[in-house]
C-alpha positions in Angstrom: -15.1 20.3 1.3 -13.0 22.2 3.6 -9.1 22.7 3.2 -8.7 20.0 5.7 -10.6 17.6 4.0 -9.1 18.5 0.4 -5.9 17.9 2.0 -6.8 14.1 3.0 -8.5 13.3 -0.1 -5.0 14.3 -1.5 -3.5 11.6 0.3 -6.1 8.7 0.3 -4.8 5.9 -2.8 -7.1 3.8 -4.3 -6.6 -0.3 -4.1 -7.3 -1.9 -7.0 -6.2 -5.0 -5.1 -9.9 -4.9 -4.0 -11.3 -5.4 -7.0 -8.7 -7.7 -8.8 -11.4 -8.6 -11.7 -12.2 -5.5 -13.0 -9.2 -4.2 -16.0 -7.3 -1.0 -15.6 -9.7 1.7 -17.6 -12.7 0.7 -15.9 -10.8 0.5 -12.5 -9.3 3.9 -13.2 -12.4 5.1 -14.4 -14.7 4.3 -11.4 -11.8 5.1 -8.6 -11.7 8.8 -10.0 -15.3 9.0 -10.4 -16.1 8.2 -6.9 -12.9 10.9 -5.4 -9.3 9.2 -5.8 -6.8 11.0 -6.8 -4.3 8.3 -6.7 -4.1 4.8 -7.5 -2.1 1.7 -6.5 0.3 -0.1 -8.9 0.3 -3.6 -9.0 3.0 -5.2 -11.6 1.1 -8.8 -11.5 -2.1 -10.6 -10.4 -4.5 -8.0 -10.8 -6.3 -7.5 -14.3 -5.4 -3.7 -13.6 -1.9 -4.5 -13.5 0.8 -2.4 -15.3 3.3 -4.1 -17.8 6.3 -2.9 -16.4 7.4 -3.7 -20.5 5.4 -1.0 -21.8 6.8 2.6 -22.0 6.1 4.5 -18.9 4.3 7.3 -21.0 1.6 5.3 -21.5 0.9 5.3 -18.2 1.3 8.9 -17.6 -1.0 9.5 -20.2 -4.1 7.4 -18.7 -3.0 9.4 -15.3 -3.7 12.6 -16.8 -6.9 10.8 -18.7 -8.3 9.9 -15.2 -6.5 12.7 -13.4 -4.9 10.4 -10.7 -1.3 9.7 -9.9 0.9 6.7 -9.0 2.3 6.8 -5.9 3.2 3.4 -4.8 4.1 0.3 -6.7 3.7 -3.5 -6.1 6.6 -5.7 -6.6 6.1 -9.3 -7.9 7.3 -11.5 -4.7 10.6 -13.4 -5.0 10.6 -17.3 -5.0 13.5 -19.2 -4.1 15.5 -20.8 -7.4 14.0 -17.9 -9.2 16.9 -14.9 -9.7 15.7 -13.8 -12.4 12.8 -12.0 -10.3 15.3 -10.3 -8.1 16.1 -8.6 -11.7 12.5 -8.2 -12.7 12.0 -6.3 -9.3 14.9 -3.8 -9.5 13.4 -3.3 -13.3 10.1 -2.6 -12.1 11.7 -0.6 -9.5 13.3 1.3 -12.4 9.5 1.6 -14.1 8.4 2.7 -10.6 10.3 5.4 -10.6 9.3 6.9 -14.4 6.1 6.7 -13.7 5.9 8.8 -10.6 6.1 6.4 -7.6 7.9 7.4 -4.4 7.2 3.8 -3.0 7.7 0.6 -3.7 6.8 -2.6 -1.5 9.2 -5.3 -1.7 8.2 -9.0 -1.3 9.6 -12.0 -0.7 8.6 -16.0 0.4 9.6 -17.8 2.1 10.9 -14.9 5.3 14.3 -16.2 4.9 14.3 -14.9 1.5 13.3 -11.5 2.6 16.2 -11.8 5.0 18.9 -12.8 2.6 18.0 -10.7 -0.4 16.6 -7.2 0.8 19.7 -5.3 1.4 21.1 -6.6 -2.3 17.5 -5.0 -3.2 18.5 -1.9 -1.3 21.8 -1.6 -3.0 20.5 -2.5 -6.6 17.9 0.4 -6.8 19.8 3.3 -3.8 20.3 5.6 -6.6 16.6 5.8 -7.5 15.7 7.6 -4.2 13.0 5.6 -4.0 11.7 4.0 -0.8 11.4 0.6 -0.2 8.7 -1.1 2.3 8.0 -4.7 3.4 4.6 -5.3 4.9 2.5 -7.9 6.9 -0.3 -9.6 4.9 -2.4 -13.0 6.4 -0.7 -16.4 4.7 2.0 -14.3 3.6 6.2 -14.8 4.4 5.4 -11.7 6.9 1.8 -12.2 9.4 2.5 -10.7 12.9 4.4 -7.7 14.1 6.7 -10.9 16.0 7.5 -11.6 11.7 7.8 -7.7 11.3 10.8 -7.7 14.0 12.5 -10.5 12.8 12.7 -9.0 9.3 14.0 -5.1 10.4 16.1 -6.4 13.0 18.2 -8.9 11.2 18.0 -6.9 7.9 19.5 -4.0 10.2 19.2 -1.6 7.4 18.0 2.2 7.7 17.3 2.2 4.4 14.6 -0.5 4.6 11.3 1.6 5.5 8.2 0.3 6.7 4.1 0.2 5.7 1.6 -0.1 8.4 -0.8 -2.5 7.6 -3.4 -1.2 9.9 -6.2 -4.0 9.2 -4.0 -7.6 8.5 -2.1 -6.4 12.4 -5.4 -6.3 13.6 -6.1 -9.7 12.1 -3.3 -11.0 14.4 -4.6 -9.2 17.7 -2.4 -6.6 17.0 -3.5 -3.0 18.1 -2.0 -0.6 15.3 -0.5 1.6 18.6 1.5 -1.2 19.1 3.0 -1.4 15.4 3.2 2.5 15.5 5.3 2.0 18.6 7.6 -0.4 17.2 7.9 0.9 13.5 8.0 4.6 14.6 9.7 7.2 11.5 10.3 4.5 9.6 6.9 4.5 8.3 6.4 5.9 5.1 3.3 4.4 3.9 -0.2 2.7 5.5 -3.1 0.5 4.4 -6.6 1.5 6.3 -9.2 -0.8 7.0 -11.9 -1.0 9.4 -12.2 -4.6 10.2 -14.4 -7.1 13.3 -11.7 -9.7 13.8 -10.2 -10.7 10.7 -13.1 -9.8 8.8 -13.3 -6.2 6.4 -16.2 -4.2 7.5 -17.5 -0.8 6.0 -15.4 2.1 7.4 -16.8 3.2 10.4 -18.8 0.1 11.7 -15.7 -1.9 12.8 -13.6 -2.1 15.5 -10.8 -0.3 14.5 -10.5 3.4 15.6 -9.8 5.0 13.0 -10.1 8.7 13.9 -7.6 8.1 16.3 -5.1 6.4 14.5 -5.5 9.1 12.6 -4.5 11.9 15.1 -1.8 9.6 16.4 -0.2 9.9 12.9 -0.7 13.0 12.6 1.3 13.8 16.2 3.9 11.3 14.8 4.5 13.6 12.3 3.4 11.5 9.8 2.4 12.9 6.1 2.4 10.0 3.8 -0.4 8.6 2.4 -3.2 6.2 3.0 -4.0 3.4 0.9 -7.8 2.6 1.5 -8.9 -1.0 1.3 -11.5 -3.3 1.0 -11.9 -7.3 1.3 -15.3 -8.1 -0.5 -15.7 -10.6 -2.8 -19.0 -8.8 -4.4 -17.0 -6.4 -6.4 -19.8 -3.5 -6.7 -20.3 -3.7 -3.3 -17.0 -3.3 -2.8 -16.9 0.0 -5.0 -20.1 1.2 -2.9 -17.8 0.5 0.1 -15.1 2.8 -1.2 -17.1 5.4 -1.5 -18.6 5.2 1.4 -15.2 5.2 3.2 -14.0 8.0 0.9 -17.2 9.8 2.9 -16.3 8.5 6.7 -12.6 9.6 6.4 -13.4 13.5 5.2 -16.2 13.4 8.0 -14.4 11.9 10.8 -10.4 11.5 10.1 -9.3 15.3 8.2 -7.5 17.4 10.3 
């Protein structure tokens, strides 16, 4: 590899969303042995997931096992009539935090939720330094960039950041120019897909341009990372996939 494309494989995260069966040594097994060098944290729902009970250093340890880092953690979503997962957040937040992460991606249902609770969030966890994101997901609280303006604008909070869901925008009819456009530096984070309509495609055969979004980052000014995903149900195909895309982005998206 060139130092162009060691410098994007540095930034491209692994989703073990993607493959929600598989447990976390074989998931951080097979995501290093195909090229990550980083790998999404999800505190629930996933069999990969992290117990946000267990000491941080067991973590760090199967990092340096795997050699991959943690860069961004899932947050279980809030449910109304449920506070005690506002404090489960702020201590995952906390566990976020030990174990490296410089993200964390804050979720909430129903929207009015988000609304009324995410600058408490923001004030509960300011003194980690740590960024906090919502993001748009189908038959979530938050679908369309419409749901991604009501959120930022009547949270009104700087400290509230953003993560471009490149492929569930697109999903909506949603151009990711247009998010970029609206989001702007408050992005600090973004999913990649490559998707026909609302369904995931392998990188490259879709119909979303990703060399461009891309260079439009890039001009942005834009150095975050990109979380690479997947939507399969056949779960080795879906590791094929990943490599595969791992292939298409050095080719066609370093630089």
């Amino acid at each position: 590899m060139d130092s162009a494309q060691e410098a994007l494989m540095d930034r491209l995260v692994a989703s073990p969303a993607s493959v929600p069966k598989m447990d976390l040594d074989t998931a951080l097994a097979r995501f290093s042995a195909i090229g990550f060098r980083k790998f999404e944290v999800w505190t629930n729902w996933a069999n990969s997931a992290f117990d946000i009970e267990q000491d941080p250093a067991f973590y760090l340890a199967k990092g340096r096992e795997y050699g991959l880092t943690f860069p961004v953690v899932h947050l279980e979503t809030l449910r109304p009539n449920k506070p005690e997962l506002f404090e489960r957040a702020v201590k995952a937040t906390r566990f976020a935090k030990a174990i490296g992460a410089g993200i964390v991606s804050f979720k909430a249902r129903p929207r009015a939720l988000y609304i009324e609770q995410t600058s408490s969030f923001l004030d509960a966890v300011a003194a980690l330094g740590i960024h906090v994101v919502v993001q748009n997901h189908a038959n979530s609280a938050i679908e369309t960039l419409d749901d991604v303006r009501e959120v930022h604008d009547r949270i009104a909070d700087e400290r509230l950041k953003a993560l471009l869901e490149v492929g569930h925008f697109h999903t909506y009819g949603v151009g990711w120019k247009e998010a970029c456009d609206y989001l702007g530096d408050r992005i600090v984070h973004v999913h990649v897909w490559d998707r026909k309509g609302a369904q995931a495609v392998p990188f490259g055969t879709g119909e979303i341009d990703l060399p461009a979004l891309f260079r439009h980052l890039t001009a942005m000014g834009y150095t975050g990372d990109f979380l690479v995903e997947m939507e399969i149900d056949d779960q080795e195909l879906a590791m094929q996939y990943f490599g595969e895309a791992l292939v298409y982005l050095r080719e066609h998206c370093a630089g």
